[in-house]
C-alpha positions as CSV (number, residue, x, y, z in Angstrom):
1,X,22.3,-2.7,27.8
2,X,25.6,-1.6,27.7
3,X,26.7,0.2,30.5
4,X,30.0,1.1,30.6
5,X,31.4,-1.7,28.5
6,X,29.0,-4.3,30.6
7,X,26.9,-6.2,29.0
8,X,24.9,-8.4,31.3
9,X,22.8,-11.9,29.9
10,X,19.1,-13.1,31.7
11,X,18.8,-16.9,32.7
12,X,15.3,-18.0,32.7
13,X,14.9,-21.0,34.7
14,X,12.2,-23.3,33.0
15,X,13.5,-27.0,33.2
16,X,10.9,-28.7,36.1
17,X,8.4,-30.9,35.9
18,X,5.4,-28.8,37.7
19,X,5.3,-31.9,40.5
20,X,3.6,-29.9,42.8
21,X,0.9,-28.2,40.4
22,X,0.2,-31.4,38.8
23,X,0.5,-30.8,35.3
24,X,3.0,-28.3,33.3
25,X,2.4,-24.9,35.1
26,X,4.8,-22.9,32.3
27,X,1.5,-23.7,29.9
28,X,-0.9,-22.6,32.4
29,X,-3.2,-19.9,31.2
30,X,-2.5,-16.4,32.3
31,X,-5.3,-14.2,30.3
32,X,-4.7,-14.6,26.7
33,X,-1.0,-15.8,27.4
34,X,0.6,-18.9,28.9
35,X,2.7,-18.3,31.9
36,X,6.0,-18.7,30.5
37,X,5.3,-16.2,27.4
38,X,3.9,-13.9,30.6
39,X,7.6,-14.1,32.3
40,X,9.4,-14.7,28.8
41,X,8.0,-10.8,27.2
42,X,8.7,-8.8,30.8
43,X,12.4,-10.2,30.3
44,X,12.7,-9.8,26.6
45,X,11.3,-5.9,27.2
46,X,14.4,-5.4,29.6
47,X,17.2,-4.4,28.4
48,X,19.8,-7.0,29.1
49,X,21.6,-8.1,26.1
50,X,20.6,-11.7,25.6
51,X,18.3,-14.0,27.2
52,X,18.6,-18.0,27.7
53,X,15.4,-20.0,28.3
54,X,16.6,-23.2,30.0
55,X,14.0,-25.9,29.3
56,X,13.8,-29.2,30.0
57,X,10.8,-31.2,30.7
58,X,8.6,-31.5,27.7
59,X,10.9,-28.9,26.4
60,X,9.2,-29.1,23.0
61,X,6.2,-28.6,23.4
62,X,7.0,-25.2,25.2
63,X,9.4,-24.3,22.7
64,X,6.3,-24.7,20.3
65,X,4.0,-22.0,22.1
66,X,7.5,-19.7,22.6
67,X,8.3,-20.0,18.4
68,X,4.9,-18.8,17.6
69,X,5.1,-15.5,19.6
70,X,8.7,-14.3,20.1
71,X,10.8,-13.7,17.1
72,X,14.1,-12.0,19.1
73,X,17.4,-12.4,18.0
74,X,18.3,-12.0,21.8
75,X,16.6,-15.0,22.7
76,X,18.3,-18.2,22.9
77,X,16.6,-21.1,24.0
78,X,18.8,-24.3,25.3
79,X,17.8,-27.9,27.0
80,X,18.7,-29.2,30.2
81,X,18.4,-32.7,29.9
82,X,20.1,-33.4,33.7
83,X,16.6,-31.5,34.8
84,X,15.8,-34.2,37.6
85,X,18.9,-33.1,39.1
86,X,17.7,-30.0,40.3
87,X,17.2,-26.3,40.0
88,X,21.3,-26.1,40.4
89,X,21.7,-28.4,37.0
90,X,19.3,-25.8,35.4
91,X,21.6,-22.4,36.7
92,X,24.5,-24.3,35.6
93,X,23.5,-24.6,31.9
94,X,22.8,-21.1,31.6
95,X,26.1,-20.1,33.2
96,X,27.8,-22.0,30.9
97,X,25.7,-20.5,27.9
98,X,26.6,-16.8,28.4
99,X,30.5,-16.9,31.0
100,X,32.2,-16.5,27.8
101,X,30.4,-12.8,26.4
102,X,28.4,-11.8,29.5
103,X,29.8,-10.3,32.6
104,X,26.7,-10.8,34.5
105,X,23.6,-12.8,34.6
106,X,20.4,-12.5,35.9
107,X,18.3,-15.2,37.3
108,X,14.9,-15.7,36.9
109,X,12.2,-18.3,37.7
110,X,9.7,-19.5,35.4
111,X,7.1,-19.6,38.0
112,X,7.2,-15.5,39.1
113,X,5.0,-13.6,36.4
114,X,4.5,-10.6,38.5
115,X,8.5,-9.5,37.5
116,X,8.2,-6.2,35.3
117,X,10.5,-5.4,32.7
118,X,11.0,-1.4,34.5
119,X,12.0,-3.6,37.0
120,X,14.2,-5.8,36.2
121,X,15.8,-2.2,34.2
122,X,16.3,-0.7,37.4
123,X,17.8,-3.5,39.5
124,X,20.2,-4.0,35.9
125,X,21.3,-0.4,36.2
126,X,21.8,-0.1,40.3
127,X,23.8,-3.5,40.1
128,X,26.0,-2.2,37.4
129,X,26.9,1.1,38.7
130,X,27.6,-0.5,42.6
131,X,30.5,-2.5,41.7
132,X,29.1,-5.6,44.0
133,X,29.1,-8.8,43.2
134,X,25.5,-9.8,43.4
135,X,22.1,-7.7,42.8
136,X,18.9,-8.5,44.2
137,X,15.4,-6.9,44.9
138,X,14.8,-6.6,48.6
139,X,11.3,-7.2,49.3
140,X,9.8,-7.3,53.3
141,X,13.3,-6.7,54.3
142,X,15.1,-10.0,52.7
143,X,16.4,-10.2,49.0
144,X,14.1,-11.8,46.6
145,X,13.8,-12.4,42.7
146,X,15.6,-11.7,40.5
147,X,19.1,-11.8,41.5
148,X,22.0,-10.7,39.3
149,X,25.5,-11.7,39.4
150,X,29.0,-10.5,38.1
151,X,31.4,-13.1,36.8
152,X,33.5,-13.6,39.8
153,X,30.3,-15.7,41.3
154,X,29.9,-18.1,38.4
155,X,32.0,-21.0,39.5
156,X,30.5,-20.6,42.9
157,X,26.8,-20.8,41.0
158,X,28.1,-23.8,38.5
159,X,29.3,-25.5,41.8
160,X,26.1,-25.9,43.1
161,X,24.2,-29.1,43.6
162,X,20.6,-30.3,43.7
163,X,17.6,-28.6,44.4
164,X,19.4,-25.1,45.3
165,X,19.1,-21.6,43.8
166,X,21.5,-19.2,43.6
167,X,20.5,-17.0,46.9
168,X,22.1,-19.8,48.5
169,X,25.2,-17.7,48.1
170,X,24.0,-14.7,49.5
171,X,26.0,-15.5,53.2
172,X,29.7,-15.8,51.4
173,X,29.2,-12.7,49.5
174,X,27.5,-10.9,52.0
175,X,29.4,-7.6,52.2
176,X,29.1,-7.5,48.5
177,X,25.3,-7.6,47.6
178,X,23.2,-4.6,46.5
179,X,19.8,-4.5,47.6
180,X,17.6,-2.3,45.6
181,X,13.8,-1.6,46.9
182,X,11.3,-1.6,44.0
183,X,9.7,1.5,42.9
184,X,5.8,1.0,43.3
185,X,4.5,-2.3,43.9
186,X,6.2,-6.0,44.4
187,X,4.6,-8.8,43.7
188,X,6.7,-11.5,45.0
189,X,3.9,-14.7,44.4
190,X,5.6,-17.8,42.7
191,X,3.0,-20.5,41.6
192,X,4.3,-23.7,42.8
193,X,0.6,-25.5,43.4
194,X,-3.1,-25.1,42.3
195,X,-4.2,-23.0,45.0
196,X,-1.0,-20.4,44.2
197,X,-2.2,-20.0,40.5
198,X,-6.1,-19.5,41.7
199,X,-5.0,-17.0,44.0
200,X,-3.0,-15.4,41.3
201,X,-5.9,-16.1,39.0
202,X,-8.4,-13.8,41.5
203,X,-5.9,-10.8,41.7
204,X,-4.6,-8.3,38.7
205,X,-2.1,-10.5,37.6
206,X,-3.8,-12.6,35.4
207,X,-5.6,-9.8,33.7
């Protein structure tokens, strides 16, 4: 999307182990689709310019199920092979991937499949045209996922350290974040352990 001259990247965070499922949730079935293909095809239908995958463990055998499906000369797909270091490592390898092209970056997590690409459209497009330094959906009153940033942030986001995400930010830049509410229905759920992806399994979601 290019929006003035801006051209903004998506960071998809897919580099943990699954310790708390038990086995490698970004494979789990979600209808006819794995979960990662679920989050990976909302993004790709957006219309941000490029979009990293940050793997990491068993990366190739999720870059197996990706290759089949998604042919997208948008999508680049990179290892993290500091995974065990934390969700931080994993925002700092995408940063690094698109600082040099992309302006701004949005974050998203493997785990959230309810994310659609109209969107992840609108928050692109309120973010651009606010002039702030950070975007984010507000959902129940707080900002949730995902969260865009402008360039000025990414050494703050590279500087980061363990198991930390990037709302960890939020206070510094506070009088600089645009909140957008989502038009229609949020689904906020994350699946982080078997009884999140039966629940998500029971609802529309999965359909």
């Amino acid at each position: 999307m290019d929006w003035r001259g801006q051209r903004a990247a998506g960071i998809v965070l897919a580099a943990g182990e699954s310790s708390r499922m038990g086995e490698i949730k970004q494979l789990l079935p979600v209808g006819k689709e794995t979960l990662i293909e679920r989050v990976l095809g909302q993004v790709l239908s957006s219309r941000l310019d490029k979009v990293v995958l940050v793997l990491g463990h068993r990366a190739m055998e999720i870059q197996t199920v990706i290759a089949r499906r998604f042919v997208d000369p948008r999508l680049c797909i990179i290892e993290n092979r500091r995974y065990r270091q934390g969700i931080s490592s994993s925002i700092a390898v995408g940063i690094s991937e698109v600082e040099g092209a992309y302006g701004h970056a949005m974050i998203f997590l493997a785990d959230m499949p309810c994310i659609p690409s109209n969107l992840i459209d609108l928050l692109l497009e309120r973010h651009l045209g606010s002039g702030m330094s950070i975007g984010a959906v507000q959902a129940d009153g707080r900002p949730a996922h995902p969260v865009i940033f402008t360039r000025e942030v990414y050494p703050d986001l590279k500087r980061l350290r363990g198991d930390v995400g990037a709302r960890s930010l939020f206070p510094k830049y506070g009088e600089s974040i645009c909140l957008i509410q989502p038009e229609g229905e949020y689904d906020s759920i994350d699946i982080d352990t078997p009884e999140d992806y039966a629940g998500f399994k029971t609802g529309a979601g999965s359909l």
